[in-house]
C-alpha positions as CSV (number, residue, x, y, z in Angstrom):
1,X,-8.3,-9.0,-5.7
2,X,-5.8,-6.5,-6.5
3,X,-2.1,-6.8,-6.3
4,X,-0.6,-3.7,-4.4
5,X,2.8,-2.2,-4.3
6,X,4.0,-2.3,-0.9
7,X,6.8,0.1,-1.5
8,X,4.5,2.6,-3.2
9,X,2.0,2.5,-0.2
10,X,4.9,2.4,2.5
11,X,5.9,5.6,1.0
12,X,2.9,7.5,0.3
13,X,2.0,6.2,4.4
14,X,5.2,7.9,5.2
15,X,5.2,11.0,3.8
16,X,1.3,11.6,4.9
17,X,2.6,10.1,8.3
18,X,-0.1,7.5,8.6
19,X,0.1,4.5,10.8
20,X,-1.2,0.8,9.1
21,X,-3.8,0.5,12.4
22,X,-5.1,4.0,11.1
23,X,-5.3,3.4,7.2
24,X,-6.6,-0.2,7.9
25,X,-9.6,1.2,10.3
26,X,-10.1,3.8,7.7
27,X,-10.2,1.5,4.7
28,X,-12.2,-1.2,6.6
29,X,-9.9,-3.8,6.8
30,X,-8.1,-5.3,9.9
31,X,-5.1,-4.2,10.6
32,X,-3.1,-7.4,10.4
33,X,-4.5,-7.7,7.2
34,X,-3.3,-4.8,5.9
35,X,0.0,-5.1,7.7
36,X,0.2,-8.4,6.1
37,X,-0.2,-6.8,2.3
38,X,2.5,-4.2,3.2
39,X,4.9,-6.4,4.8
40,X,5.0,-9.7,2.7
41,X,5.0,-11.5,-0.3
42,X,1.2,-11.5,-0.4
43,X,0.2,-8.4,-1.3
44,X,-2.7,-8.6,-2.3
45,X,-6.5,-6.7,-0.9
46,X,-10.3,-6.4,-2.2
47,X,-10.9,-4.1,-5.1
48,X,-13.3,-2.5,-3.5
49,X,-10.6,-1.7,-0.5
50,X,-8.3,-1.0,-3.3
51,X,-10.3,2.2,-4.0
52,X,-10.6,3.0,-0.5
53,X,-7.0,2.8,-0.4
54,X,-6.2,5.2,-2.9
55,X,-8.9,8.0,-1.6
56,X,-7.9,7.3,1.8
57,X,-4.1,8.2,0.8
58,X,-5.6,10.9,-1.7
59,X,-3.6,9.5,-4.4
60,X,-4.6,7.5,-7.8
61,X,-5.4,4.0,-7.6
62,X,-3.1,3.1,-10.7
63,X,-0.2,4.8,-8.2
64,X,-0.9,1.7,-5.8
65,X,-0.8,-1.2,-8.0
66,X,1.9,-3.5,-9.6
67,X,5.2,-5.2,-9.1
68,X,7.5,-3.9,-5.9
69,X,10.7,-4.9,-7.8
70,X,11.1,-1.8,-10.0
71,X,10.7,0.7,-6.4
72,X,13.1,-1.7,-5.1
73,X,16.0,-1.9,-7.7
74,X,15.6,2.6,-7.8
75,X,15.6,2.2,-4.0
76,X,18.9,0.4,-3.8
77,X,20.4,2.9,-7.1
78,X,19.7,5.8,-4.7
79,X,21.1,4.6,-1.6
């Protein structure tokens, strides 16, 4: 299982302008599972759809992983 940064893939969804029902058909998973990930405390998905993940959002896999509490503390600096 890998441990994914919800605020890094929220954003990189955003600016692409990708829906979670889109990315999680793409990816394979179900969309409330993937919802789930981006929405709450458990955050984590398959390796496999890790990798999926990343080419799906054409971005490095090492750009979706680890701890949302940095994004957040620079999110709430910049507002």
């Amino acid at each position: 299982m890998a441990t994914i940064n919800r605020f890094a893939v929220a954003e990189i969804m955003r600016a692409r302008g990708v829906k979670v029902s889109t990315l999680a058909n793409e990816i394979g998973l179900d969309r409330t599972t993937l919802s789930t990930a981006l929405n709450t405390g458990k955050r984590t998905i398959p390796l496999d759809r890790l990798i999926t993940l990343s080419q799906s959002l054409s971005v490095d896999p090492r750009a979706l992983l680890g701890p949302d509490d940095a994004n957040r503390a620079l999110a709430e600096v910049a507002a």
